[in-house]
Backbone bond lengths (Angstrom), bond angles and torsions (degrees), N, CA, C in turn:
res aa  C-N    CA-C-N  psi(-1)  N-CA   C-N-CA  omega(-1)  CA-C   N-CA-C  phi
1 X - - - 1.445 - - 1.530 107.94 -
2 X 1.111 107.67 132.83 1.785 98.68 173.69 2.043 100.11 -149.97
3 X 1.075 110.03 146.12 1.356 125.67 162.22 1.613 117.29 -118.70
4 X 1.635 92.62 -174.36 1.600 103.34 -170.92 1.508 107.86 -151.12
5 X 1.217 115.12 121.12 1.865 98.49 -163.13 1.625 90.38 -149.52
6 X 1.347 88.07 173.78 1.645 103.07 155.11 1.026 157.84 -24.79
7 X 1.693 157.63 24.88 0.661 131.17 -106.51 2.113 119.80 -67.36
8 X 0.854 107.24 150.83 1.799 102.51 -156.58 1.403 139.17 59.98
9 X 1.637 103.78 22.65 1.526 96.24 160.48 1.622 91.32 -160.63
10 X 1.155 137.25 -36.63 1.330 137.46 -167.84 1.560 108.09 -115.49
11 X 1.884 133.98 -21.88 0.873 119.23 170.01 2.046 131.30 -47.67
12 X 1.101 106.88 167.75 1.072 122.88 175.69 1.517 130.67 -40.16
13 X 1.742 93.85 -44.25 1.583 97.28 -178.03 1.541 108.64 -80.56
14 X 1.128 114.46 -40.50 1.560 113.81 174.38 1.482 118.48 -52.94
15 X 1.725 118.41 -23.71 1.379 113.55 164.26 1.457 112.90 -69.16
16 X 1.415 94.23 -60.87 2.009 90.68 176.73 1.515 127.42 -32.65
17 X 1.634 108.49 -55.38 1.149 106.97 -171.32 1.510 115.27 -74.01
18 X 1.686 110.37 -28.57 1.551 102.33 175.98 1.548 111.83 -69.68
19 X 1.018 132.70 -38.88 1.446 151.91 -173.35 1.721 124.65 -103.70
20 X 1.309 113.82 -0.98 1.107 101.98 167.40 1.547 133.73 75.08
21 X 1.879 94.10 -19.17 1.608 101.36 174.70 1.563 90.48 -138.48
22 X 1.231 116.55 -122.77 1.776 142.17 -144.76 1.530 91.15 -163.32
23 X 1.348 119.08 83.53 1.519 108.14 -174.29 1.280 102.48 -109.03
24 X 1.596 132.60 -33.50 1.122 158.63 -170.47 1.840 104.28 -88.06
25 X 1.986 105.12 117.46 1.566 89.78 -169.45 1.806 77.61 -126.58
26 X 1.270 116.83 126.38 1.621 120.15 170.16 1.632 92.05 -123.87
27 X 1.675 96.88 140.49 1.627 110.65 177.42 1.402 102.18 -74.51
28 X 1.025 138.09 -53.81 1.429 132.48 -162.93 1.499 109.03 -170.03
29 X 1.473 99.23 149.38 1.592 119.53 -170.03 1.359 102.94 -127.65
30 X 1.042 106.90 163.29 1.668 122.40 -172.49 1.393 111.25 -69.66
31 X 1.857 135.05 128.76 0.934 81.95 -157.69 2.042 119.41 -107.96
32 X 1.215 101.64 61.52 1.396 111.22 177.74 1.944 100.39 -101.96
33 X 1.623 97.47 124.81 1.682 100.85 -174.29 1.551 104.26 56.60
34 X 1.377 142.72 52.06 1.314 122.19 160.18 1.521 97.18 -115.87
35 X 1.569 109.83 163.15 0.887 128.63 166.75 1.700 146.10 -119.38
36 X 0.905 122.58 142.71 1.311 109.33 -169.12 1.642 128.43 -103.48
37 X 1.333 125.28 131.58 1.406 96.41 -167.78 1.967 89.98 -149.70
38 X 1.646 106.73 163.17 1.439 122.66 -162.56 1.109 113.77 177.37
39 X 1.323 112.78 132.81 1.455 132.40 163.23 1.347 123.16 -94.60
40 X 1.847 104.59 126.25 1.446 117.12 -154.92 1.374 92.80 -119.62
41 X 1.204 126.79 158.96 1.393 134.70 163.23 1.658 104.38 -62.01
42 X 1.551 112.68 151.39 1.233 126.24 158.16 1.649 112.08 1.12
43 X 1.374 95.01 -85.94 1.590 105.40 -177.97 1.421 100.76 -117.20
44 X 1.727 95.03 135.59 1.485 123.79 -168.79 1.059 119.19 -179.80
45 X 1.584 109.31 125.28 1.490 112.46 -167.55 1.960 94.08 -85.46
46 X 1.659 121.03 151.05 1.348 103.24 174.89 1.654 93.34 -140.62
47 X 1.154 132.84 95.28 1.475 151.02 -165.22 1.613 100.27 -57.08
48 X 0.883 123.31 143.32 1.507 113.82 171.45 2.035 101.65 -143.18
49 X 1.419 94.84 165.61 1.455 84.24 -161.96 1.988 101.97 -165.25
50 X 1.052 91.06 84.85 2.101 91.77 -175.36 1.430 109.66 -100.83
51 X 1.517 90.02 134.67 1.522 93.56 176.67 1.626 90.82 -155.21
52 X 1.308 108.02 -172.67 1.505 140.01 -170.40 1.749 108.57 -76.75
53 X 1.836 119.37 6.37 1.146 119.25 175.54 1.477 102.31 -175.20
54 X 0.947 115.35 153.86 1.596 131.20 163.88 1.641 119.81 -19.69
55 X 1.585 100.85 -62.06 1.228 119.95 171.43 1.847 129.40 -68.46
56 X 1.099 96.52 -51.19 1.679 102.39 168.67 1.870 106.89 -42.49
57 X 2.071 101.23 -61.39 1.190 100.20 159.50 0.976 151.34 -32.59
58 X 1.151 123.65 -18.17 1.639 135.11 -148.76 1.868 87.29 -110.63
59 X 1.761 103.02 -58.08 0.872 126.30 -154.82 2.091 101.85 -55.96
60 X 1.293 101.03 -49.48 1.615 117.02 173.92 1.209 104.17 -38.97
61 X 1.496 111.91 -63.02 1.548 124.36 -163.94 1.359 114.68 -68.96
62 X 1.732 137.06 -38.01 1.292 132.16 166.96 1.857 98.83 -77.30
63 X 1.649 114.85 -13.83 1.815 77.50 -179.94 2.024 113.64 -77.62
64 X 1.776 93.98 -33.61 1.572 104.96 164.08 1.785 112.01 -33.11
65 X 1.540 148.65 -56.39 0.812 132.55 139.75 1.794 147.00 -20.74
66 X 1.294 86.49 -7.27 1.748 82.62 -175.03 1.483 114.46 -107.41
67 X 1.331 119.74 -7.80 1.504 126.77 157.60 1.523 130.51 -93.60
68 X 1.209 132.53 103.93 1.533 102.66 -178.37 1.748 141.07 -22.52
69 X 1.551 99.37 157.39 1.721 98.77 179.86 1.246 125.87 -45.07
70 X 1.333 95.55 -46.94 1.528 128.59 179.10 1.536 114.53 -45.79
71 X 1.422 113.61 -59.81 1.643 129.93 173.44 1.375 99.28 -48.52
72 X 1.139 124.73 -68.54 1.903 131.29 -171.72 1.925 104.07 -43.85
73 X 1.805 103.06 -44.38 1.200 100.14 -157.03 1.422 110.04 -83.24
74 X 1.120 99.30 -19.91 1.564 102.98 176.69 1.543 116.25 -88.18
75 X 1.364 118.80 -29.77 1.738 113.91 168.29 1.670 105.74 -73.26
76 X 1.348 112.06 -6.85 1.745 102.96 174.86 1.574 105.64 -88.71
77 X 1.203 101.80 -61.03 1.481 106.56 -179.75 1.463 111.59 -42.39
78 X 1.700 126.41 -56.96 1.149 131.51 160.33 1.586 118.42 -27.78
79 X 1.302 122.18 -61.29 1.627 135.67 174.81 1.385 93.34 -45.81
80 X 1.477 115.85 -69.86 1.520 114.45 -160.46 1.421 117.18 -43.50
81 X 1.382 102.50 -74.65 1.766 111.39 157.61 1.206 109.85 -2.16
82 X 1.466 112.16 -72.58 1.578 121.12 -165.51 1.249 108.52 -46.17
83 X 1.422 101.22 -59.49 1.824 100.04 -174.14 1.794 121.79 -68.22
84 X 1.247 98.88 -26.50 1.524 91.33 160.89 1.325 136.70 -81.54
85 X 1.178 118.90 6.37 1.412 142.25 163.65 1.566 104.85 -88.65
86 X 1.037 137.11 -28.24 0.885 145.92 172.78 1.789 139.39 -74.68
């Protein structure tokens, strides 16, 4: 299940927390302050990818797929480190 709302009146978390699930399903929101929200199984990769159009977007999110989890998780964790040393 996944929606797309508002952020602060129609997003996702405000359904959960009033309701307890994902009761509220909107196709698409404008996209200034919207938010996105979905329920994934256990394990699930969910690519994400922002840019200045649809396509750039798209494009981010299938290139995020082309390296392992592992590679991403370890140059983040690595970054993080950094900055907390910092």
């Amino acid at each position: 299940m996944t929606s797309a709302g508002y952020v602060g009146s129609s997003d996702g978390w405000h359904d959960f927390t009033a309701n307890g699930a994902l009761t509220w399903q909107y196709d698409i929101a404008a996209p200034v302050m919207s938010r996105s929200f979905g329920e994934l199984p256990r394990r699930a990769l969910w690519p994400l990818g922002f840019g200045t159009s649809r396509e750039s977007a798209a494009t981010l999110a299938f290139s995020a797929l082309t390296a392992p989890f592992e590679y991403a998780w370890e140059q983040h964790v690595s970054a993080w480190r950094t900055w907390q040393g910092s």
